[in-house]
PAZAPA-4460 file (N, C-alpha, C; in steps of 0.05 Angstrom, whole numbers, plus 32768, in hexadecimal, padded with zeros to 4 digits):
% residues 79
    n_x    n_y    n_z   ca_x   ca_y   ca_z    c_x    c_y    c_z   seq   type   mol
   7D4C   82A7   8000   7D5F   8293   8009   7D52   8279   8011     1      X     A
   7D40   827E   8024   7D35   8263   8027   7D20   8250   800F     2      X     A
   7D18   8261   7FFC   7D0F   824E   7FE1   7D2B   8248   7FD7     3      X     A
   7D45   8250   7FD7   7D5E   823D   7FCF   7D63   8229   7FDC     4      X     A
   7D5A   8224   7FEC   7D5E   820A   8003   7D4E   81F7   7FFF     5      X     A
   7D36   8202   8003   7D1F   81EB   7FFB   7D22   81E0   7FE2     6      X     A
   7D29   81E7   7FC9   7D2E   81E4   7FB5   7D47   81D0   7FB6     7      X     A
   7D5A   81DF   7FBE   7D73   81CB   7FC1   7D70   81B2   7FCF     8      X     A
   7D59   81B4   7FDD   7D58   8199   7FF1   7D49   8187   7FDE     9      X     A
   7D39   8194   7FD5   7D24   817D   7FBD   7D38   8170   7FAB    10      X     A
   7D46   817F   7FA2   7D5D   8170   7F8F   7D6B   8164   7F95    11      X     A
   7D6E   8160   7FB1   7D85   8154   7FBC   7D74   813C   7FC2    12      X     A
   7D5C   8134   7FC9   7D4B   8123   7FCE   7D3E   810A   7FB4    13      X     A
   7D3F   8121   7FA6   7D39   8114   7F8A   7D4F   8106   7F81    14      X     A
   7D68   8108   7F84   7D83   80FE   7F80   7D85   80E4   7F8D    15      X     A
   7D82   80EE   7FA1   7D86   80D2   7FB4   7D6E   80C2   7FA8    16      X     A
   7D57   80C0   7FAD   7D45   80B8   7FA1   7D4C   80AA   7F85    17      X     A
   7D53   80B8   7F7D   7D60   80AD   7F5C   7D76   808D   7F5B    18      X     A
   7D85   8094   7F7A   7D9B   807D   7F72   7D98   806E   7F87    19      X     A
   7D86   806D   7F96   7D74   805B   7FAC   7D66   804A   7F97    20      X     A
   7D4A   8056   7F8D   7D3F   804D   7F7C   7D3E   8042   7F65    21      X     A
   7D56   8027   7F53   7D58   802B   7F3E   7D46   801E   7F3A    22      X     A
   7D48   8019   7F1B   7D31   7FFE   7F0B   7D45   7FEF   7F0D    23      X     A
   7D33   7FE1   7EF6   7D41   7FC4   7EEE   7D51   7FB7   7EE5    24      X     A
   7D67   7FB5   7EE4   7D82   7FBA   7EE9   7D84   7F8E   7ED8    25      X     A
   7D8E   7F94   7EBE   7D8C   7F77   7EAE   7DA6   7F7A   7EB1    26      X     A
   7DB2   7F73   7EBF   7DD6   7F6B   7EC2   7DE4   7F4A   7ECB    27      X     A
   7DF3   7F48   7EBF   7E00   7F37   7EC2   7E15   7F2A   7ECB    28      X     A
   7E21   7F23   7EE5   7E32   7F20   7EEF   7E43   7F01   7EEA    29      X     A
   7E63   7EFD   7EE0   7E6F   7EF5   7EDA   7E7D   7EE9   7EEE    30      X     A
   7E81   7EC6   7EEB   7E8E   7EB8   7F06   7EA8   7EC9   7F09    31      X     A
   7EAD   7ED9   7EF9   7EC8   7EEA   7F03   7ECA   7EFC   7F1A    32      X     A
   7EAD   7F06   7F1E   7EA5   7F1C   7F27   7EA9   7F0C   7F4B    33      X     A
   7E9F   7EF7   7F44   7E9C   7EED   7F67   7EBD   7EE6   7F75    34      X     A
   7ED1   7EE6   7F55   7EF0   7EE0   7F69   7EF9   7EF6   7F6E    35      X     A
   7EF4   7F0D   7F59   7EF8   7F2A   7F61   7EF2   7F34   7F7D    36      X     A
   7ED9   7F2E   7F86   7EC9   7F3A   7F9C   7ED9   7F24   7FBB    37      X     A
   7EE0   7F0E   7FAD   7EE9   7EF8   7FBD   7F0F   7F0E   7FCF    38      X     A
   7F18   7F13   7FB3   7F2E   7F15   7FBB   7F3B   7F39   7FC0    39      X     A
   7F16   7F40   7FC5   7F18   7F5D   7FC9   7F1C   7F5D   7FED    40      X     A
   7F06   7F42   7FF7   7F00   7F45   800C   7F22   7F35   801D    41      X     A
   7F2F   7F1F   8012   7F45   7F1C   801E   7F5C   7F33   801F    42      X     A
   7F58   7F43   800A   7F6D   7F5F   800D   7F69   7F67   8025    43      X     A
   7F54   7F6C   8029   7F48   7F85   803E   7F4D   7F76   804C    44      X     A
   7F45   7F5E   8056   7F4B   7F54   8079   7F6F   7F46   807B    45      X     A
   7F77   7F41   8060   7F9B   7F45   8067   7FA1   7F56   806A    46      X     A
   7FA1   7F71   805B   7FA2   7F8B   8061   7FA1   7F98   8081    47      X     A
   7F8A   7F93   8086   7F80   7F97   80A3   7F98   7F8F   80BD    48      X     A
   7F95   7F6D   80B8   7FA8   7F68   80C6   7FC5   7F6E   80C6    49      X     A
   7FCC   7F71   80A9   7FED   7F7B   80A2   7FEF   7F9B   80BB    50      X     A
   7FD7   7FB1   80AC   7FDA   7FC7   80C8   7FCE   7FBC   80DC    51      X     A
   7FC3   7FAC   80EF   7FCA   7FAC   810A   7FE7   7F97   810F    52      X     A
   7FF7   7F8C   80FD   8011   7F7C   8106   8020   7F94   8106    53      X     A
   801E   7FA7   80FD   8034   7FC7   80F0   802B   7FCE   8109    54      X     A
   8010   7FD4   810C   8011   7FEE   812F   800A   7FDB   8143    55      X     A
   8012   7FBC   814D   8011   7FB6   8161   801A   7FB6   817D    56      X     A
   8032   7FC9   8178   803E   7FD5   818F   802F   7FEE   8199    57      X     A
   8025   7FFC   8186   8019   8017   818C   7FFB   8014   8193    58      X     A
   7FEB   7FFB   8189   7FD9   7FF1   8198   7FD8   7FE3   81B9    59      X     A
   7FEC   7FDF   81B7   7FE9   7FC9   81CF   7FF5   7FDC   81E6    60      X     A
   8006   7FF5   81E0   8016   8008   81EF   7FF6   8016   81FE    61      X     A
   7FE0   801D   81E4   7FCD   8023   81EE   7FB9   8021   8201    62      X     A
   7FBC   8005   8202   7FAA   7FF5   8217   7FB3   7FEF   8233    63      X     A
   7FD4   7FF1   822E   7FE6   7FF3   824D   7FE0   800A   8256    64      X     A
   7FE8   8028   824B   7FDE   8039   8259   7FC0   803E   825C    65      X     A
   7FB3   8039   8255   7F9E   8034   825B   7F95   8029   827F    66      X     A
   7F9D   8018   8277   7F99   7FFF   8291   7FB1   800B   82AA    67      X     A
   7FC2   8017   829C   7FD1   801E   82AC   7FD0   8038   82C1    68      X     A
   7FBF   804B   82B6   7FB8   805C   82C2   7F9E   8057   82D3    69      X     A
   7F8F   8043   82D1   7F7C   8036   82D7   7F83   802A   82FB    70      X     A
   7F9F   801E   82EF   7FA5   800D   830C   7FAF   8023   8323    71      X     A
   7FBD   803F   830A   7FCE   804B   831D   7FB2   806D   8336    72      X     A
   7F9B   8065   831F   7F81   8070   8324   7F7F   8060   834C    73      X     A
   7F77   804D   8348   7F71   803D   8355   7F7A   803B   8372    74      X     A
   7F9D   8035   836C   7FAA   8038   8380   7FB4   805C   8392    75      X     A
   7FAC   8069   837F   7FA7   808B   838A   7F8E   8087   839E    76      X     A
   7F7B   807A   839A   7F65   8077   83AC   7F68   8068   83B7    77      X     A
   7F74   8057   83BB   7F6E   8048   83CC   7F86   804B   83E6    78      X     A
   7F97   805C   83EB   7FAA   806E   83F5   7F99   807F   8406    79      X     A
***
């Protein structure tokens, strides 16, 4: 059992190794490529903000009780 492991771990090392390590890589990237990547990154942060405008009640509910148990902490001690 344990030469299946060590084995399995070498291969698993060598793998990684493999796509860590590439060569030389003659590619060519297209001014298209940079509005693509442009308008990957505005999705994601409209996106983002679209769900926190959707759960901003359930965020902000969070931080009341929060604080709220905090004040009601407080005033138990200080009683």
């Amino acid at each position: 059992m344990k030469y299946g492991t060590g084995l399995r771990a070498a291969v698993m090392l060598s793998a990684i190794a493999v796509l860590l390590l590439p060569g030389v890589a003659a590619a060519y990237i297209d001014p298209g490529t940079g509005s693509y990547i442009l308008q990957m990154v505005l999705g994601g942060l409209l996106g983002g903000l679209f769900a926190i405008k959707v759960y901003w009640k359930k965020i902000t509910a969070f931080f009341r009780k929060k604080s709220l148990e905090k004040k009601v902490d407080a005033e138990t001690r200080a009683e």
